[in-house]
N, CA, C and O atoms as a GROMACS GRO file, in nm:
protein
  632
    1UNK      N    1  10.506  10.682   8.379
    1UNK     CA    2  10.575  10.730   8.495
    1UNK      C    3  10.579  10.881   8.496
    1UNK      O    4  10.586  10.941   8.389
    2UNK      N    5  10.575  10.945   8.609
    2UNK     CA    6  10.588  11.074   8.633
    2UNK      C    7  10.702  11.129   8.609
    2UNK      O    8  10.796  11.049   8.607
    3UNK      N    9  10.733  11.260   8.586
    3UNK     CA   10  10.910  11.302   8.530
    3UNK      C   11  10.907  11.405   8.647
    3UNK      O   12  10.977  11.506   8.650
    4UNK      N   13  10.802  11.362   8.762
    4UNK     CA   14  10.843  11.470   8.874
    4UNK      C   15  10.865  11.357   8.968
    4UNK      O   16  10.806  11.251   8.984
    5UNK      N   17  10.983  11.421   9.035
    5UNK     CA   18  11.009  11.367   9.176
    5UNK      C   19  10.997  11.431   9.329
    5UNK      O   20  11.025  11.535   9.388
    6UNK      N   21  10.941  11.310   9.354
    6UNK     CA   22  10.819  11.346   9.498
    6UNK      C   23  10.920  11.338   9.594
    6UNK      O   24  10.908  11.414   9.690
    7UNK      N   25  11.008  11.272   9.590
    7UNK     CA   26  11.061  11.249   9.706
    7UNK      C   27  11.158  11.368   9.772
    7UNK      O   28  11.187  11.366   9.891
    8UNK      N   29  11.213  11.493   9.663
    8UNK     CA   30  11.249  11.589   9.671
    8UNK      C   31  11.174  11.770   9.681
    8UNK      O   32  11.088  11.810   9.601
    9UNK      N   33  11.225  11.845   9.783
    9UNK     CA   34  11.191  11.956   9.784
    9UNK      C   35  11.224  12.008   9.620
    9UNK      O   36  11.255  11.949   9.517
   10UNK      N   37  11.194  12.171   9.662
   10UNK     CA   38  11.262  12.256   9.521
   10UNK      C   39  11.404  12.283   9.544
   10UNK      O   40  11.468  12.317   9.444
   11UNK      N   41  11.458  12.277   9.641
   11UNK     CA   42  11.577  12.341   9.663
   11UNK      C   43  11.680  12.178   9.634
   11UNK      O   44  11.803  12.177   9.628
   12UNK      N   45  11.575  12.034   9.618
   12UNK     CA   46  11.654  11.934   9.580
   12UNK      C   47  11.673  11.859   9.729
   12UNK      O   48  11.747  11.761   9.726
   13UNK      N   49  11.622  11.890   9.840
   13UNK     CA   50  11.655  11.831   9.956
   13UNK      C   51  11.553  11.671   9.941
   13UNK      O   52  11.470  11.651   9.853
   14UNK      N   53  11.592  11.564  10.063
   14UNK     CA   54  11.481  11.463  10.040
   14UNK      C   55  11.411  11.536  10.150
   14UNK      O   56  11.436  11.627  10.230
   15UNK      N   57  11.249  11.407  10.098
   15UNK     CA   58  11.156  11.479  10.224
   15UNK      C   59  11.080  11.368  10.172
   15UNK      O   60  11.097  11.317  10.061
   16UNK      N   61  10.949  11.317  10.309
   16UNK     CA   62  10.868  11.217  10.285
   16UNK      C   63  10.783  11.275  10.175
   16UNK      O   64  10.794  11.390  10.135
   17UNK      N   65  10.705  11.195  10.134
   17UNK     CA   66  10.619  11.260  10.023
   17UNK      C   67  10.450  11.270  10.136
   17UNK      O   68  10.417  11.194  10.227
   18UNK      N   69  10.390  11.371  10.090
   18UNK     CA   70  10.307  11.351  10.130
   18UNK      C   71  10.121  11.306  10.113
   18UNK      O   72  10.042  11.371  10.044
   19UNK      N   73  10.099  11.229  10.164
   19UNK     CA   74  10.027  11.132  10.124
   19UNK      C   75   9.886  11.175  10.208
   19UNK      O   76   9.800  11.088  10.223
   20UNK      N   77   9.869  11.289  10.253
   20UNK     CA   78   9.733  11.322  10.366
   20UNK      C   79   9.655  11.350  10.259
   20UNK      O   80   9.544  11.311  10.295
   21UNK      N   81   9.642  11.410  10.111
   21UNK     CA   82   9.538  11.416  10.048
   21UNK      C   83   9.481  11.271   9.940
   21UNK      O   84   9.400  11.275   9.848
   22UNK      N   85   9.539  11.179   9.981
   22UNK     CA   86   9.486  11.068   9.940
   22UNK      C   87   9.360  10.966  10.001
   22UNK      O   88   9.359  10.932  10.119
   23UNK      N   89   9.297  10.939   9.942
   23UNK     CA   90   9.227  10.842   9.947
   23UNK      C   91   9.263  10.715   9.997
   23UNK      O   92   9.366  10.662   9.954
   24UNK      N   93   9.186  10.652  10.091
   24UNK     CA   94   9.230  10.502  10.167
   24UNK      C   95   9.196  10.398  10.070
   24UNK      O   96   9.080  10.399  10.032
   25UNK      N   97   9.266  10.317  10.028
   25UNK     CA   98   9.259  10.241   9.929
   25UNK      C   99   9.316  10.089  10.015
   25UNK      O  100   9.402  10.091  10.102
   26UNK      N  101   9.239   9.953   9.963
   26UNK     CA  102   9.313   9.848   9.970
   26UNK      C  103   9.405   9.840   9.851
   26UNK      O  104   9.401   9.877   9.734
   27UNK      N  105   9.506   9.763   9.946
   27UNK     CA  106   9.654   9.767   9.897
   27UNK      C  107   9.731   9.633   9.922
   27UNK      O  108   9.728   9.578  10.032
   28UNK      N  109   9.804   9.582   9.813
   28UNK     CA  110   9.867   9.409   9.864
   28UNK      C  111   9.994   9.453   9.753
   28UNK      O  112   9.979   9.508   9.644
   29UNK      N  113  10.113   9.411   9.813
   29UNK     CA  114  10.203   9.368   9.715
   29UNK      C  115  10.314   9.217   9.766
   29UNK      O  116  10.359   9.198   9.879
   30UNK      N  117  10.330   9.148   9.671
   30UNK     CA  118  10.402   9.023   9.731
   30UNK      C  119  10.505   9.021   9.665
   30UNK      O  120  10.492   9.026   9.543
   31UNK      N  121  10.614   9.014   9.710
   31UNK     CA  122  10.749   9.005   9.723
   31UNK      C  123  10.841   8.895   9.711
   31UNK      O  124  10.826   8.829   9.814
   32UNK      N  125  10.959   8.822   9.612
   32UNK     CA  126  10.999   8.668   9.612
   32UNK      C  127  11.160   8.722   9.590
   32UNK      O  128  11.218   8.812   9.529
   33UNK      N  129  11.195   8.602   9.686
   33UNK     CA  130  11.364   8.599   9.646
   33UNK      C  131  11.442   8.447   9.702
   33UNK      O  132  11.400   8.366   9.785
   34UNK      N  133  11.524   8.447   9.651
   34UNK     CA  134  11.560   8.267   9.704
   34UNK      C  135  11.761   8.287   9.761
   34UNK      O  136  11.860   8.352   9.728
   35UNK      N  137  11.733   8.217   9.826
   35UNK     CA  138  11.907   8.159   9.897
   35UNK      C  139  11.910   8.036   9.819
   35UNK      O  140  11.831   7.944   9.799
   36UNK      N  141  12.057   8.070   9.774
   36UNK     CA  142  12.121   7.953   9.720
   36UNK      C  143  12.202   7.890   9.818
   36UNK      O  144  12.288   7.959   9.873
   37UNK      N  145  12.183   7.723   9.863
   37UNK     CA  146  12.283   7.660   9.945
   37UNK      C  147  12.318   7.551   9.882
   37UNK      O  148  12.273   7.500   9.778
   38UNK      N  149  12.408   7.516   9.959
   38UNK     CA  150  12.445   7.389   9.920
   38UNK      C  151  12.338   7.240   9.944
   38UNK      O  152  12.231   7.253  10.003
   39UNK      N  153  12.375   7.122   9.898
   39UNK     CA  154  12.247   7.017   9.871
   39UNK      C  155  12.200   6.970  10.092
   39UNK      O  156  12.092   6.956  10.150
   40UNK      N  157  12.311   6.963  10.130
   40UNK     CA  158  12.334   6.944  10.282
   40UNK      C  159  12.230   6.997  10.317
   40UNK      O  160  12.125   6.945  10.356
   41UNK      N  161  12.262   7.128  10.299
   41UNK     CA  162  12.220   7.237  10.422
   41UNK      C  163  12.071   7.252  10.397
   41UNK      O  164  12.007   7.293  10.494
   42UNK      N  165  11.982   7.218  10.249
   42UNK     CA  166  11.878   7.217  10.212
   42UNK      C  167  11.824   7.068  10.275
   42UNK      O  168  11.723   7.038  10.339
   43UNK      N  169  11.912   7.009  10.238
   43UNK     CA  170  11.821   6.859  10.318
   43UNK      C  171  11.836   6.846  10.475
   43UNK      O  172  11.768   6.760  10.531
   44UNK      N  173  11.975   6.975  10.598
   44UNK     CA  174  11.875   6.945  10.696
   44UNK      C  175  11.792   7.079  10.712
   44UNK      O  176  11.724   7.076  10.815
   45UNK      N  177  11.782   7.169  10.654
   45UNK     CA  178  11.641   7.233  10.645
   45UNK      C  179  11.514   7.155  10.614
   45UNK      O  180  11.424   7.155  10.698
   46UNK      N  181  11.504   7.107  10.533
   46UNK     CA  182  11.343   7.016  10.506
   46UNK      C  183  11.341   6.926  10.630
   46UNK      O  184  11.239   6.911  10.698
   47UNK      N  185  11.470   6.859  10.658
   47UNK     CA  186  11.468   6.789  10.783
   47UNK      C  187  11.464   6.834  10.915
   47UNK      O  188  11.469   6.755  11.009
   48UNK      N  189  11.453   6.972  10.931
   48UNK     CA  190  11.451   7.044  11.070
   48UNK      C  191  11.577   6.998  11.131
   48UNK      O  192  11.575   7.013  11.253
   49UNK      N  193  11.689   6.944  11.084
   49UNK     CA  194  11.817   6.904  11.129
   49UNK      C  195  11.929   7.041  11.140
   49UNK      O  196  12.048   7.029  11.112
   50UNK      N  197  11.894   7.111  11.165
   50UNK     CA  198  12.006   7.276  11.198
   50UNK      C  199  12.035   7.288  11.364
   50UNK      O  200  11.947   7.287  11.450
   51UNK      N  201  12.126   7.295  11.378
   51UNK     CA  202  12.137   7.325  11.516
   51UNK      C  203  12.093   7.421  11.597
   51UNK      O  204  12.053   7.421  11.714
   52UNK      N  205  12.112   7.545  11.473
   52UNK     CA  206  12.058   7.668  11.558
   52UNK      C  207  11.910   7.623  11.573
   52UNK      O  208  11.848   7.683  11.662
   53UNK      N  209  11.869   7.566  11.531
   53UNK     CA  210  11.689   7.567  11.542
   53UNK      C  211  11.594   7.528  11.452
   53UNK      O  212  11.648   7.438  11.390
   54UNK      N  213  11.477   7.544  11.406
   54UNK     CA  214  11.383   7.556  11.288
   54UNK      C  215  11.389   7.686  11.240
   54UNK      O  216  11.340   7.795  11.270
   55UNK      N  217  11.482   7.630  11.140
   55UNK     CA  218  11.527   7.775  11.034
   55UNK      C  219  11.376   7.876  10.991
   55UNK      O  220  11.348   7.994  11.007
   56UNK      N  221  11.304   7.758  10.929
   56UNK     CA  222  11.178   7.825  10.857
   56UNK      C  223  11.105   7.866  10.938
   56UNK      O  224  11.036   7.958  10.893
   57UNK      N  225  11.074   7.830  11.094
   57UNK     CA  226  10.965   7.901  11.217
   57UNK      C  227  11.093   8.028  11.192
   57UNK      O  228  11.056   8.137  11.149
   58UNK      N  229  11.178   8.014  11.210
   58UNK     CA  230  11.200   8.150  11.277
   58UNK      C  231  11.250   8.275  11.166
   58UNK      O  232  11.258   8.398  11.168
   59UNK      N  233  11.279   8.164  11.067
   59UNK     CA  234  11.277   8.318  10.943
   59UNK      C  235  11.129   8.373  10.877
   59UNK      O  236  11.091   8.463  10.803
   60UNK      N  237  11.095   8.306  10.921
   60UNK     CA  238  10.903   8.373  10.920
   60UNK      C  239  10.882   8.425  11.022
   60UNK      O  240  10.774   8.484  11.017
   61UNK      N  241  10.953   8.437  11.156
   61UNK     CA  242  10.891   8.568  11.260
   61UNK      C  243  11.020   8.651  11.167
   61UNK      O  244  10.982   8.762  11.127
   62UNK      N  245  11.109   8.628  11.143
   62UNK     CA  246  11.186   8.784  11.144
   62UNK      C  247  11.104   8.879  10.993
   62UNK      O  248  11.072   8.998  10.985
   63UNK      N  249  11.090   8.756  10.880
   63UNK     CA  250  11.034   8.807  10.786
   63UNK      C  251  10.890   8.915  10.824
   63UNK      O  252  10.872   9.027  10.777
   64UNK      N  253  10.807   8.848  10.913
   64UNK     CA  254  10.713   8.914  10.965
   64UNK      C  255  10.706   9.053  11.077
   64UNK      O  256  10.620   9.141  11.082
   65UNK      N  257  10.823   9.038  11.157
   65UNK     CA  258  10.919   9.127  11.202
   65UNK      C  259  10.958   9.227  11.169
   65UNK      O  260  10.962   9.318  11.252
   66UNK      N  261  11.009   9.249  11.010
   66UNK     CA  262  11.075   9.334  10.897
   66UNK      C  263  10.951   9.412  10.903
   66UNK      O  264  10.940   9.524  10.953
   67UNK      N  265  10.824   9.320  10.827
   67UNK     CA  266  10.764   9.386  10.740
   67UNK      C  267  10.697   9.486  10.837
   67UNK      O  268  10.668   9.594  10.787
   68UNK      N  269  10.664   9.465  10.983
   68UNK     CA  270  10.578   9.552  11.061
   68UNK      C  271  10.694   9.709  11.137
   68UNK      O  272  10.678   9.795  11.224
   69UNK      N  273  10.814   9.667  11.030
   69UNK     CA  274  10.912   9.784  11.098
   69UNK      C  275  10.953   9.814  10.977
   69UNK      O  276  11.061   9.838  11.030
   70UNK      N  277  10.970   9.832  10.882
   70UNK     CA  278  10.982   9.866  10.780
   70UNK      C  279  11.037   9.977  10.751
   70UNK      O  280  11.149   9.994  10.704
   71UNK      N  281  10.877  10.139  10.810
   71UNK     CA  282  10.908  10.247  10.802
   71UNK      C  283  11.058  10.313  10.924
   71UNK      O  284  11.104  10.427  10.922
   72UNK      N  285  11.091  10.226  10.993
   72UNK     CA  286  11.196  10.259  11.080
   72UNK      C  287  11.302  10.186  10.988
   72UNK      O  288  11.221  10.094  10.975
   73UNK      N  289  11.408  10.143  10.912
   73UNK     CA  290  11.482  10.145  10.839
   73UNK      C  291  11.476  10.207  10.704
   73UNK      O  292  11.587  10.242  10.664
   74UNK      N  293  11.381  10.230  10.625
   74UNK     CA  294  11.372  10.256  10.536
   74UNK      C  295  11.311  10.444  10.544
   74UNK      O  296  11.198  10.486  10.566
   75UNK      N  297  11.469  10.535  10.510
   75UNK     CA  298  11.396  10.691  10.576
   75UNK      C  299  11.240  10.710  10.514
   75UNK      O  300  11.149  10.734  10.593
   76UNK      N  301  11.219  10.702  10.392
   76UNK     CA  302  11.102  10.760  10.353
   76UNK      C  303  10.967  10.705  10.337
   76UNK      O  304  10.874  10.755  10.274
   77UNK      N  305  10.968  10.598  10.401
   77UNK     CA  306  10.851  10.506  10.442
   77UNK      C  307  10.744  10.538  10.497
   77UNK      O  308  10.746  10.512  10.618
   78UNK      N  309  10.661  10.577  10.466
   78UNK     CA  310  10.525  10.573  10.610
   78UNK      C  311  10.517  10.464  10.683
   78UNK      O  312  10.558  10.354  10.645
   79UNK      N  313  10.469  10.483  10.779
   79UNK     CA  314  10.415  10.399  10.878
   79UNK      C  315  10.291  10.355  10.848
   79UNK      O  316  10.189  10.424  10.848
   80UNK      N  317  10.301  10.234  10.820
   80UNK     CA  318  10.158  10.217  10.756
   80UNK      C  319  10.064  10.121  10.851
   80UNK      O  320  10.122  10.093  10.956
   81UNK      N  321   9.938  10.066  10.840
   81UNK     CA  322   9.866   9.988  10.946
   81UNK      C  323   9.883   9.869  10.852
   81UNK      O  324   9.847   9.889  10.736
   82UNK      N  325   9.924   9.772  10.877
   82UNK     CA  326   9.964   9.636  10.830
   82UNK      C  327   9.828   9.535  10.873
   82UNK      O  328   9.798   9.539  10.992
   83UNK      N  329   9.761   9.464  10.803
   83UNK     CA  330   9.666   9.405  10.798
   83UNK      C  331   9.689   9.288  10.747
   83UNK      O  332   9.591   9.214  10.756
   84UNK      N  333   9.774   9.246  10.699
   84UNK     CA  334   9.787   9.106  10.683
   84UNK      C  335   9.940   9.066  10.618
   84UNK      O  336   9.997   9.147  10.545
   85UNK      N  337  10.000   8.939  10.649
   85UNK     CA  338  10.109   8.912  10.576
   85UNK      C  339  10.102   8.777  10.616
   85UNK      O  340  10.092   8.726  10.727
   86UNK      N  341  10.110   8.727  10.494
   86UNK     CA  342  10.131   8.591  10.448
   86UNK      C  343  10.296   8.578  10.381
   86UNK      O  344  10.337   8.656  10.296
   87UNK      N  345  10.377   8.465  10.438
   87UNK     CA  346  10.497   8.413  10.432
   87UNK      C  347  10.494   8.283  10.390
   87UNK      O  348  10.439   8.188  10.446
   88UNK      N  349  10.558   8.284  10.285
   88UNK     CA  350  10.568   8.155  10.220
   88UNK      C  351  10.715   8.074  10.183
   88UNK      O  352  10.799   8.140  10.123
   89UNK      N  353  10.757   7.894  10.228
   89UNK     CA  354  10.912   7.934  10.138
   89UNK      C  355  10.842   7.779  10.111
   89UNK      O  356  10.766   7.706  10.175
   90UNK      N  357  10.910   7.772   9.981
   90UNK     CA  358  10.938   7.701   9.853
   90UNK      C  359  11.108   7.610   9.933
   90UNK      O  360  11.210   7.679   9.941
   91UNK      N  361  11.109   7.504   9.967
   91UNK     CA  362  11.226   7.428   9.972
   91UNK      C  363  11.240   7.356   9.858
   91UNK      O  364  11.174   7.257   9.826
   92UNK      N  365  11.363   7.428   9.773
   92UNK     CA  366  11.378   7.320   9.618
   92UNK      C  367  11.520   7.252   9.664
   92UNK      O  368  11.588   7.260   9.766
   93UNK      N  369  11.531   7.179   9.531
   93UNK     CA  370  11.663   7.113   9.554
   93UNK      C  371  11.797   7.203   9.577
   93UNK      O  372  11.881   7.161   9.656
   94UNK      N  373  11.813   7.305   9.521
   94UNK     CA  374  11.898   7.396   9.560
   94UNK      C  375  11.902   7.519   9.596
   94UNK      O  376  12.003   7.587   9.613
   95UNK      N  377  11.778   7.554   9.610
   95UNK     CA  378  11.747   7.719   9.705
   95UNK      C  379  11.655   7.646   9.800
   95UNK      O  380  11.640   7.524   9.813
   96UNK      N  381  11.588   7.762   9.872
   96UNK     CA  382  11.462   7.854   9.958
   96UNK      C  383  11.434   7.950   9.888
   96UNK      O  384  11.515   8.043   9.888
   97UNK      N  385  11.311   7.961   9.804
   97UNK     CA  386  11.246   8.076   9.795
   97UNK      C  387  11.123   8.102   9.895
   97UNK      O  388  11.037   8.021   9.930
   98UNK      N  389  11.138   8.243   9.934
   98UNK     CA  390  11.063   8.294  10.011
   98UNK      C  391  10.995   8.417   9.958
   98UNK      O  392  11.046   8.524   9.924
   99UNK      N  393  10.844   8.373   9.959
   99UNK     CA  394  10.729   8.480   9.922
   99UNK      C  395  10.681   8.543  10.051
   99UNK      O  396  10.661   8.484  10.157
  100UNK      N  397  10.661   8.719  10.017
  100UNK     CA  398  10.581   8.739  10.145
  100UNK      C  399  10.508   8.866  10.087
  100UNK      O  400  10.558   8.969  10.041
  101UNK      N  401  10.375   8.831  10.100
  101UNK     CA  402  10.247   8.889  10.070
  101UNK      C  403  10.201   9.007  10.207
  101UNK      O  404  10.189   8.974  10.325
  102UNK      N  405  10.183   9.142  10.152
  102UNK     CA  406  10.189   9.214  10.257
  102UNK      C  407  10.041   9.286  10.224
  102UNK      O  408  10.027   9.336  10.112
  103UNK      N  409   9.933   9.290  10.318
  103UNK     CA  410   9.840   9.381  10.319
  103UNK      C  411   9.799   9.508  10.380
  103UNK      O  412   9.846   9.554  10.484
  104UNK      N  413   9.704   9.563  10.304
  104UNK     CA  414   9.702   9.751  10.425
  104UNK      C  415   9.557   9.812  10.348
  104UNK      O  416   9.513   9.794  10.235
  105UNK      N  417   9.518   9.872  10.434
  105UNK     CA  418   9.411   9.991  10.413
  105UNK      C  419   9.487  10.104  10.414
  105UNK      O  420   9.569  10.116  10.505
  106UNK      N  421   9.478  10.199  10.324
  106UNK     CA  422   9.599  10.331  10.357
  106UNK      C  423   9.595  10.401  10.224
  106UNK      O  424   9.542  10.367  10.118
  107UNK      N  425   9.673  10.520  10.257
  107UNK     CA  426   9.712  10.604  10.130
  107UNK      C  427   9.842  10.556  10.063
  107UNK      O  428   9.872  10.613   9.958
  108UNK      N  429   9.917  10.466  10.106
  108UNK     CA  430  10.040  10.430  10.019
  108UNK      C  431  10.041  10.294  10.010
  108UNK      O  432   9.949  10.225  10.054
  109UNK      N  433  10.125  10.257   9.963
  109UNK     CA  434  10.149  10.126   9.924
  109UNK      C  435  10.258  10.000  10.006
  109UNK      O  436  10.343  10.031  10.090
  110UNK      N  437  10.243   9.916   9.978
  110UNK     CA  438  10.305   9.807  10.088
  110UNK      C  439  10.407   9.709  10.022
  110UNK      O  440  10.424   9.591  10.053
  111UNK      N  441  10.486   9.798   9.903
  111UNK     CA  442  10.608   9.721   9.830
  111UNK      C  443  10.708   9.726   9.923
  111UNK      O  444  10.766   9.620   9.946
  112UNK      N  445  10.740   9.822   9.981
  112UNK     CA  446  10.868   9.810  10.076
  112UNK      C  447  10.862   9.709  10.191
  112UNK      O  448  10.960   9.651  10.237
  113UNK      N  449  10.745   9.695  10.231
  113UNK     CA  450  10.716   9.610  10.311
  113UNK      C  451  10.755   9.489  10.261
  113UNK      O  452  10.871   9.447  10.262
  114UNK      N  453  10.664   9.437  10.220
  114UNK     CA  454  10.723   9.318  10.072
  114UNK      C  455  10.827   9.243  10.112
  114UNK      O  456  10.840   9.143  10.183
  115UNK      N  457  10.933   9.347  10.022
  115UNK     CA  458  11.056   9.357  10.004
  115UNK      C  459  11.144   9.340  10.095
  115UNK      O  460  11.244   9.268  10.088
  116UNK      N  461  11.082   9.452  10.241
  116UNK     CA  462  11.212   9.375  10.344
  116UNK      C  463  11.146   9.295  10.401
  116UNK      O  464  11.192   9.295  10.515
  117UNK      N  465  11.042   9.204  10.394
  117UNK     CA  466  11.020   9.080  10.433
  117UNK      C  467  11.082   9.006  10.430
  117UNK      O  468  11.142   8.953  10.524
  118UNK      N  469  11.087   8.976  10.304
  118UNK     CA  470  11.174   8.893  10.160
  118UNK      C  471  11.306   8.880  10.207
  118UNK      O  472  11.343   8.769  10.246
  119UNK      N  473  11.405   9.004  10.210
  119UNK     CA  474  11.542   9.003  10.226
  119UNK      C  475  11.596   8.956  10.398
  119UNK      O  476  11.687   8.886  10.441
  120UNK      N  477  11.467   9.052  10.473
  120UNK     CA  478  11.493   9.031  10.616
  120UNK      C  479  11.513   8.824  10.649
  120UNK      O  480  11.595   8.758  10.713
  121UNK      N  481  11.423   8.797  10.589
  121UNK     CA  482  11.337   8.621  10.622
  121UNK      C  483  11.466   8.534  10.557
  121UNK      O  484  11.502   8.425  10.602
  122UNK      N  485  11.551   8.622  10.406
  122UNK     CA  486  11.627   8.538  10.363
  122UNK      C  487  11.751   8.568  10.450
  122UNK      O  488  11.832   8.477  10.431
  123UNK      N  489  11.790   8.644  10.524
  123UNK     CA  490  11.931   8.697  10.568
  123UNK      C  491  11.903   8.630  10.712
  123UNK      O  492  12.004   8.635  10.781
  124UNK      N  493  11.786   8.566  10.781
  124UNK     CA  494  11.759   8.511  10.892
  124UNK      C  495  11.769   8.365  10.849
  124UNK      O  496  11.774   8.291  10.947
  125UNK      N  497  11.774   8.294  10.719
  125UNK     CA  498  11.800   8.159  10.684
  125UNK      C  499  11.990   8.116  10.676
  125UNK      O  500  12.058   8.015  10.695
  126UNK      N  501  12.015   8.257  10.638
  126UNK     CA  502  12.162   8.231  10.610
  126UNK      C  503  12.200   8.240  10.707
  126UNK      O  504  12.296   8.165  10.724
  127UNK      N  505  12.164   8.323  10.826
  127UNK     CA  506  12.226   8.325  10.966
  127UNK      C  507  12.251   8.180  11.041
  127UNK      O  508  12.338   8.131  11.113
  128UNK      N  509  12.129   8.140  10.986
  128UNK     CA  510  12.092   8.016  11.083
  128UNK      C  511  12.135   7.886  11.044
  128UNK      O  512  12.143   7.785  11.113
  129UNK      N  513  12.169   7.909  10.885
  129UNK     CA  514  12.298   7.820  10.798
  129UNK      C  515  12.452   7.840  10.766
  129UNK      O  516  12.520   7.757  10.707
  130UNK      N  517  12.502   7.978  10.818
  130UNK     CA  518  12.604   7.967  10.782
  130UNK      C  519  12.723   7.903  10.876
  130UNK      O  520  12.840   7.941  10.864
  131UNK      N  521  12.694   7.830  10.946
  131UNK     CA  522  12.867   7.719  10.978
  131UNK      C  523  12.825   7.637  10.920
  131UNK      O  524  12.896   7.538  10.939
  132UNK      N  525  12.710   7.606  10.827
  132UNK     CA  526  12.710   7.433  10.756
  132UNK      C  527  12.765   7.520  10.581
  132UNK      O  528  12.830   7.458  10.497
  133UNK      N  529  12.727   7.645  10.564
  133UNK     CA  530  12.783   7.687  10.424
  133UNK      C  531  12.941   7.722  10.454
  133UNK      O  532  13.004   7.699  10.351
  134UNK      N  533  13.002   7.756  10.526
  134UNK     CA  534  13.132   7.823  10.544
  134UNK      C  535  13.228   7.659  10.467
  134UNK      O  536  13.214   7.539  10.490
  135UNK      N  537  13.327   7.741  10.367
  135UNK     CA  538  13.424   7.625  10.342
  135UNK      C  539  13.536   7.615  10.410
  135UNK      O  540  13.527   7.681  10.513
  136UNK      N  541  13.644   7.560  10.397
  136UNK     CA  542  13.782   7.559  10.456
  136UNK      C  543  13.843   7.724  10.496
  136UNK      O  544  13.918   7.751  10.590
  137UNK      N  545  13.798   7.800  10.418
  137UNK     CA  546  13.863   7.915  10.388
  137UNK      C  547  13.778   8.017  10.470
  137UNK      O  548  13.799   8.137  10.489
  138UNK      N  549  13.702   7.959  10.504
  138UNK     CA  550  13.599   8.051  10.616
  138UNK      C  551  13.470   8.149  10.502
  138UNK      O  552  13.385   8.227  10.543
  139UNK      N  553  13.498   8.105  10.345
  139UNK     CA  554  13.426   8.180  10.234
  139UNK      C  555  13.249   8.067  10.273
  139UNK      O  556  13.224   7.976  10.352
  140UNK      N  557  13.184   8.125  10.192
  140UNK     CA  558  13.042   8.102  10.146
  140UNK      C  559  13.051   8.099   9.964
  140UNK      O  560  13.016   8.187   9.885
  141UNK      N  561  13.112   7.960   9.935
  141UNK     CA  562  13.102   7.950   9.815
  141UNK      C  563  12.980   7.948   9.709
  141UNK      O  564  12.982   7.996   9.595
  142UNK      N  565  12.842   7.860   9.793
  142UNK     CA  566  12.753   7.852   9.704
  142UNK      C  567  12.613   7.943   9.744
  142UNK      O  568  12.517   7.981   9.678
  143UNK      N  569  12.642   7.955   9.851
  143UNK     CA  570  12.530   8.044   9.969
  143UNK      C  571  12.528   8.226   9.903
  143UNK      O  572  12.615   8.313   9.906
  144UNK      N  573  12.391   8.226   9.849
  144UNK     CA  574  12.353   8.374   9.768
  144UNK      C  575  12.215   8.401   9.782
  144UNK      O  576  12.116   8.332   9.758
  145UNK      N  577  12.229   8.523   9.828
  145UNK     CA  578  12.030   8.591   9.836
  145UNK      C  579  12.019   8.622   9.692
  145UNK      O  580  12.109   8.700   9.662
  146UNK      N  581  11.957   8.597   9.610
  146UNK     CA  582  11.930   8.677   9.456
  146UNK      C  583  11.765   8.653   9.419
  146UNK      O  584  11.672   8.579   9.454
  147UNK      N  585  11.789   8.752   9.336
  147UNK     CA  586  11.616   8.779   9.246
  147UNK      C  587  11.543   8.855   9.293
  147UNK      O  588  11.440   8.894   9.238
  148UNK      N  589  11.605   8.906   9.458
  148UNK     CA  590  11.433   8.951   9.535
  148UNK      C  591  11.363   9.076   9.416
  148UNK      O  592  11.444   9.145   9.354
  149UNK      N  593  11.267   9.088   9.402
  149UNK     CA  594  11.160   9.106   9.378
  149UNK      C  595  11.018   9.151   9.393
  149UNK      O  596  10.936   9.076   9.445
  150UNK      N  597  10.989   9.257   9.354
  150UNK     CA  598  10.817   9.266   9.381
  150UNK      C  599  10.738   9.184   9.223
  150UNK      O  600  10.766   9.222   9.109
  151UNK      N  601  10.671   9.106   9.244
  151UNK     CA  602  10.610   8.990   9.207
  151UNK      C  603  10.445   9.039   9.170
  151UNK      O  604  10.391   8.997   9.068
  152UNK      N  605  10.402   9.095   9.228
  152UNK     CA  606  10.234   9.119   9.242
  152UNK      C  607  10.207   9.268   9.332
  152UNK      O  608  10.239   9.250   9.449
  153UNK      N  609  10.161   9.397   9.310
  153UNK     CA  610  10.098   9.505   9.351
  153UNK      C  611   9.951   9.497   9.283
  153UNK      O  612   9.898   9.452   9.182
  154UNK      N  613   9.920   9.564   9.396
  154UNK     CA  614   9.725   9.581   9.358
  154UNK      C  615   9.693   9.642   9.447
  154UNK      O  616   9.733   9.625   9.562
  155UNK      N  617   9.575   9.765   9.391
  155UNK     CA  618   9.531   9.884   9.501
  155UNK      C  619   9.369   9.827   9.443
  155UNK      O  620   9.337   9.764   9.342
  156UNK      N  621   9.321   9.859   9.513
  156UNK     CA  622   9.155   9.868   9.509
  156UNK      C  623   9.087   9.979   9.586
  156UNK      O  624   9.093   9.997   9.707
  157UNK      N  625   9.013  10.061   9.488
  157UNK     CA  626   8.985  10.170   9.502
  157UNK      C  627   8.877  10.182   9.628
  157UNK      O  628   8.776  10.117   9.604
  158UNK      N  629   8.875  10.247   9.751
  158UNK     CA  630   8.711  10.247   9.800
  158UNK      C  631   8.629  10.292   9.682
  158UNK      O  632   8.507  10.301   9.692
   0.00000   0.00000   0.00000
């Protein structure tokens, strides 16, 4: 690791880093994180039984959603040209894990992307589950985003 930081001027201010003397490189990083629910709310997910809708169609547009807006929440992001993203969820007996594989031609890299795939796709499952997680008390006892993760980066040089 470098013991210089890019993301700062000399005077210590932030600032994007800049990335115009780089080389266009292919670039992929994939991203994993899982919601914990209760056994219900997982069996009417596999069952498409949610009221609001098909949880998994639609937390794969927002996941996909995230990843092509990215550099607009995240200040120091480039804007990058997005070339591919693959969304994946895993229905187990007691989560959703959701993978999302992000591609690019570019001078930077596509972890952030990833990443708010990942969180965006899981915070669009809980939306769309939480009056079946809410208990008496109006709490979310078993309902948790955890682990997210970057999983896999890879640049390939032109």
């Amino acid at each position: 690791m470098s013991d210089e930081f890019t993301h700062v001027d000399d005077d210590g201010d932030a600032q994007m880093v800049d990335v115009g003397g780089k080389a266009n490189s292919e670039r992929r990083a994939v991203a994993r994180g899982e919601i914990s629910l209760s056994e219900s709310t997982i069996a009417a997910i596999a069952a498409d039984d949610v009221a609001k809708g098909d949880v998994l169609a639609t937390a794969r547009i927002g996941a996909i959603q995230a990843v092509k807006h990215t550099w607009e929440t995240i200040p120091m992001c480039h804007q990058i040209p997005i070339t591919n993203v693959d969304v994946e969820f895993d229905v187990g007996e007691e989560a959703v894990t959701l993978t999302v594989a992000v591609e690019t031609v570019g001078k930077t890299g596509c972890e952030m992307e990833a990443l708010e795939g990942v969180t965006t796709g899981l915070n669009v499952v809980w939306d769309m589950v939480k009056a079946s997680e809410k208990d008496a008390d109006g709490e979310y006892p078993v309902a948790a985003i955890e682990d997210v993760r970057v999983v896999e980066k890879s640049v390939e040089r032109a």
